[in-house]
C-alpha positions as a printed Julia matrix, in Angstrom:
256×3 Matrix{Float64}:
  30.62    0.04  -31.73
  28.32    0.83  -28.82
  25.56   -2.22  -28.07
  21.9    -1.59  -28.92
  19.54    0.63  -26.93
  17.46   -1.88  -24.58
  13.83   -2.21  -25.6
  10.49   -2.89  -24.22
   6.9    -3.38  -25.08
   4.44   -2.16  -22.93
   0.23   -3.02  -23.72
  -2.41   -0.23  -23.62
   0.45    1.94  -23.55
  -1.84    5.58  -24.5
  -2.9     6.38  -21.31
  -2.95    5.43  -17.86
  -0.52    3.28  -16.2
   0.98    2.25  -19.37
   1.46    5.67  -20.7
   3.08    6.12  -18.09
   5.41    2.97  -18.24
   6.02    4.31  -21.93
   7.39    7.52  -21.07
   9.57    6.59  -18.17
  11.31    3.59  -20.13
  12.15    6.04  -23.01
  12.91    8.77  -20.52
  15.38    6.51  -19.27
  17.16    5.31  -22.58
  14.96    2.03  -23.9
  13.35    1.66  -26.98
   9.53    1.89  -26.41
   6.89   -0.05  -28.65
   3.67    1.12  -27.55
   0.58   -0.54  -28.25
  -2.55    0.06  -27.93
  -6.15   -0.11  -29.75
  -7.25    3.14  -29.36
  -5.66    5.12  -32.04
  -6.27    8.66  -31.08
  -4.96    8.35  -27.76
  -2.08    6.41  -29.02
  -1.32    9.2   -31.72
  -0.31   11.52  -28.64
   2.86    8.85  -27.89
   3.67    9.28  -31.66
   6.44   11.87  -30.95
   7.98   10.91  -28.09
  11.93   10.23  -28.66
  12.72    6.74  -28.51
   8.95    5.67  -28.85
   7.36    3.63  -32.24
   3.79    2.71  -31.64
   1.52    0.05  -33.07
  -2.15   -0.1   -33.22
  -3.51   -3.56  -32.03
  -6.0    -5.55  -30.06
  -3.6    -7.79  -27.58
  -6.26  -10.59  -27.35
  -5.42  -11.72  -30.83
  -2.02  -13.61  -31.42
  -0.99  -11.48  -34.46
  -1.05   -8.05  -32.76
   1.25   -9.82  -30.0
   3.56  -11.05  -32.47
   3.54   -8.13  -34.81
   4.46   -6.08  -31.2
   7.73   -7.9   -30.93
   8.73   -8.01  -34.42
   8.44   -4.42  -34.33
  10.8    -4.74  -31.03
  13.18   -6.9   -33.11
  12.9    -4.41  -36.21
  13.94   -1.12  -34.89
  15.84   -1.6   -31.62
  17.64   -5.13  -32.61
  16.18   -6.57  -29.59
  13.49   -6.86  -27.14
  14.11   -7.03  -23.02
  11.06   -6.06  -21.53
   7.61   -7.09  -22.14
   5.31   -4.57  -20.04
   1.74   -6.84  -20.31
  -0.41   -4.0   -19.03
  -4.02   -4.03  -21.03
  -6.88   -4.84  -18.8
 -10.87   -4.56  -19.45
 -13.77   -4.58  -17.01
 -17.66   -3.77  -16.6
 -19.66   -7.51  -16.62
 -23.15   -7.31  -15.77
 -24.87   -9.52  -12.55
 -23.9   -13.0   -13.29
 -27.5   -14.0   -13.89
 -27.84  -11.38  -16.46
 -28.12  -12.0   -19.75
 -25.14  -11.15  -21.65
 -23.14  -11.78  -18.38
 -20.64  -14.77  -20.07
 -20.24  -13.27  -23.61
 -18.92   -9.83  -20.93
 -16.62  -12.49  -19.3
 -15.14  -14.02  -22.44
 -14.65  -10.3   -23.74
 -12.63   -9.32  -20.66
 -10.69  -13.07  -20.07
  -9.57  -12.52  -24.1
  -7.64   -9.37  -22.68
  -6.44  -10.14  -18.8
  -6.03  -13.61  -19.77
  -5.44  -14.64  -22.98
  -3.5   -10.99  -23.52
  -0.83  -11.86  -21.0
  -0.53  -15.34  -21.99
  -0.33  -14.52  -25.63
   2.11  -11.83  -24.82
   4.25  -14.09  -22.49
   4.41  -16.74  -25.39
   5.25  -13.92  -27.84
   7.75  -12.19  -26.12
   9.55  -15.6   -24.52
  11.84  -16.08  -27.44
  13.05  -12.4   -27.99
  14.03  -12.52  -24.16
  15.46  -15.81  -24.83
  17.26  -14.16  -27.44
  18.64  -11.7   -25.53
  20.44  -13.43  -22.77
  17.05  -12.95  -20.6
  14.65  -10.68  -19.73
  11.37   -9.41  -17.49
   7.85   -9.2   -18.01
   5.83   -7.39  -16.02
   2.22   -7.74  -15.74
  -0.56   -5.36  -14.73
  -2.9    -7.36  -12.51
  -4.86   -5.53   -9.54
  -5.65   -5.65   -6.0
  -8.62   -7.51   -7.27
  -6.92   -9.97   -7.81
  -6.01  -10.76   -4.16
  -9.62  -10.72   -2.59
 -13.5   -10.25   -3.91
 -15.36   -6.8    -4.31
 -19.15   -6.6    -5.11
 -20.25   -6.37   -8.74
 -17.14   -6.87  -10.0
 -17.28  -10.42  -10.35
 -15.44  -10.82  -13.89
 -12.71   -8.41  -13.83
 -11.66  -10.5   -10.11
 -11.91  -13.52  -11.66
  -9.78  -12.55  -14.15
  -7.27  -10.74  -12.85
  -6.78  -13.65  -10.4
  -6.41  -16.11  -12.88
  -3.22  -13.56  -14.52
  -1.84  -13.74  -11.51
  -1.64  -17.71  -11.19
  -0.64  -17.16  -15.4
   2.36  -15.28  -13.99
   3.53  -17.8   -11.31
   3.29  -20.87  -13.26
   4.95  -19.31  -15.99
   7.22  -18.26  -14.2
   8.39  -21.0   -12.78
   8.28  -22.42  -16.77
  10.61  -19.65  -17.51
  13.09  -19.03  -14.78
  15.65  -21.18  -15.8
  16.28  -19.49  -19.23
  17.23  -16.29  -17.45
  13.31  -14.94  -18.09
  11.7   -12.76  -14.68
   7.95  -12.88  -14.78
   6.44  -10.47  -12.23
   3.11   -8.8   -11.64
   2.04   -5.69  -10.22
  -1.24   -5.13   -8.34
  -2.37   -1.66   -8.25
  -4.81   -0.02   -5.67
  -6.77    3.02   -6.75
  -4.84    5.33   -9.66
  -5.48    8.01  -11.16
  -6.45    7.29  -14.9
  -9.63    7.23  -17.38
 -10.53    4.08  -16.38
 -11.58    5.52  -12.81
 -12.53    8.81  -13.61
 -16.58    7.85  -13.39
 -15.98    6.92   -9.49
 -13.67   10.41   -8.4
 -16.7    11.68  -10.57
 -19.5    10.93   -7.43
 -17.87   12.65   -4.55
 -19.66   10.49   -1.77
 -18.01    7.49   -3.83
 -14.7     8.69   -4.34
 -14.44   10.15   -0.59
 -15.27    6.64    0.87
 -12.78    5.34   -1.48
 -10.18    7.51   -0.44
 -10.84    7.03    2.99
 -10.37    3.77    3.06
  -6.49    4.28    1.46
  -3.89    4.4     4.3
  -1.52    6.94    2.78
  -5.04    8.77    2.2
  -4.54    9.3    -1.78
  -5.11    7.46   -4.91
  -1.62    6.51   -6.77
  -0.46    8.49   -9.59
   0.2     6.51  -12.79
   3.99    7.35  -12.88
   3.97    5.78   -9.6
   2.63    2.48  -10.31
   5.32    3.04  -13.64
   8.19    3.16  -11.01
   7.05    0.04   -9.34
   6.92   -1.73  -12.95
  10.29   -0.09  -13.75
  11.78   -1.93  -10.43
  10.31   -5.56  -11.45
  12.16   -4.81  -14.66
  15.46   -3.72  -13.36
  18.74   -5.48  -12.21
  17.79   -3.89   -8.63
  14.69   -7.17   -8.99
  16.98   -9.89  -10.6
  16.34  -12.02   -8.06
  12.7   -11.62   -8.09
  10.63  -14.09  -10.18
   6.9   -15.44   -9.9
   5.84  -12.06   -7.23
   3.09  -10.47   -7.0
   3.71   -6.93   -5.68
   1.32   -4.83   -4.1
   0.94   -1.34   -5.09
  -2.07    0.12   -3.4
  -1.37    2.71   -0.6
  -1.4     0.18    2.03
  -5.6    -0.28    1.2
  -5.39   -4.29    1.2
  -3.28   -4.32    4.36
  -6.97   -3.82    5.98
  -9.46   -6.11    6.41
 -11.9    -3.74    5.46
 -13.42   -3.21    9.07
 -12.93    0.22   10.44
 -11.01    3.13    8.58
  -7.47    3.89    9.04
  -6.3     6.81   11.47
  -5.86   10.46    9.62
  -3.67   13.23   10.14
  -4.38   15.74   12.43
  -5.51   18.78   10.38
């Protein structure tokens, strides 16, 4: 009898990055739960082969737990845990409004992983071992202007992911995290919107282009893998080589 397709679970999995993620782990033979809390977008991942999909909010414990069951339910098993939801948009600091914006967007960067870490942990466990992979950001790794709660945030999952990994490494469970630059999704379509804006941005981007998401899925797809089983508690940087600057002068271009 042949063993069980692998599975994974991969967060805000209708568009974007984690769409992305979706497709290429079912493209590639896993068992996809997709989950997200948008449930139009998510209906489009409805009928790809290998793919179930489950509507939920990842900064509440039950959606995290009902994600694995799922796992458990129809593939006998759960692998990988792709932790990829991530919010955004605080107002000034001083604003009013400015910490209930902050505890909105900790409950998903923060809590999310965490509460997707603790779910997934005993499935992996379970399984011999596994990886999760988190979505963090370049944010993470330095400050940008007016953007003072999504860096915050995103820093503090990245810390998440190297304590826990450390908490986790010697029952045969990988905890990574990915920091994207600038990618192509919804989430960024308002900036490539303002040309000026989007042009500065793309200046400033060594390889001169903004990622595509199936990209930044490859990169997750590596963390995941055998080819990273000696990789625990990294951070790795997927942003065009933008944060190898210190933001000073622009890179050289190509001749035209």
């Amino acid at each position: 009898m042949s063993a069980p397709r692998k599975a994974v679970v991969v967060t805000a999995a209708a568009s974007g990055i984690g769409r992305a993620a979706a497709e290429l782990f079912a493209a590639r033979g896993f068992g996809v739960v997709a989950v997200d809390s948008d449930p139009v977008r998510l209906a489009g991942l409805s009928g790809v082969d290998g793919v179930v999909t489950l509507l939920g909010d990842v900064a509440r414990e039950r959606a995290n737990q009902e994600m694995v069951a799922l796992a458990l339910s129809r593939f006998g098993r759960l692998d990988v845990a792709v932790l990829n939801a991530g919010a955004g948009g605080a107002p000034p600091l001083e604003d009013e409004g400015a910490i209930a914006a902050l505890d909105a967007i900790h409950a998903v960067n923060v809590r999310g992983a965490a509460l997707g870490i603790r779910a997934a942990a005993p499935a992996l466990r379970a399984a011999g071992g596994g990886a999760v992979v988190v979505t963090a950001s370049i944010a993470a790794l330095r400050g940008d202007p007016r953007t003072w709660a999504y860096n915050t945030t995103k820093a503090a999952a990245v810390n998440l992911v190297r304590s826990a990994a450390l908490d986790y490494a010697h029952q045969g469970i990988r905890i990574n995290a990915i920091a994207p630059g600038l990618t192509l999704t919804a989430r960024t379509a308002a900036v490539r919107e303002d040309p000026v804006l989007a042009g500065d941005l793309t200046r400033r981007i060594p390889l001169g282009r903004w990622a595509e998401p199936r990209e930044q899925a490859e990169v997750i797809w590596f963390l995941a893998s055998p080819a990273a089983s000696y990789i625990t508690g990294e951070v790795l940087v997927s942003d065009g080589g933008l944060s190898a600057s210190n933001g000073l002068f622009f890179p050289p271009v190509a001749d035209p």
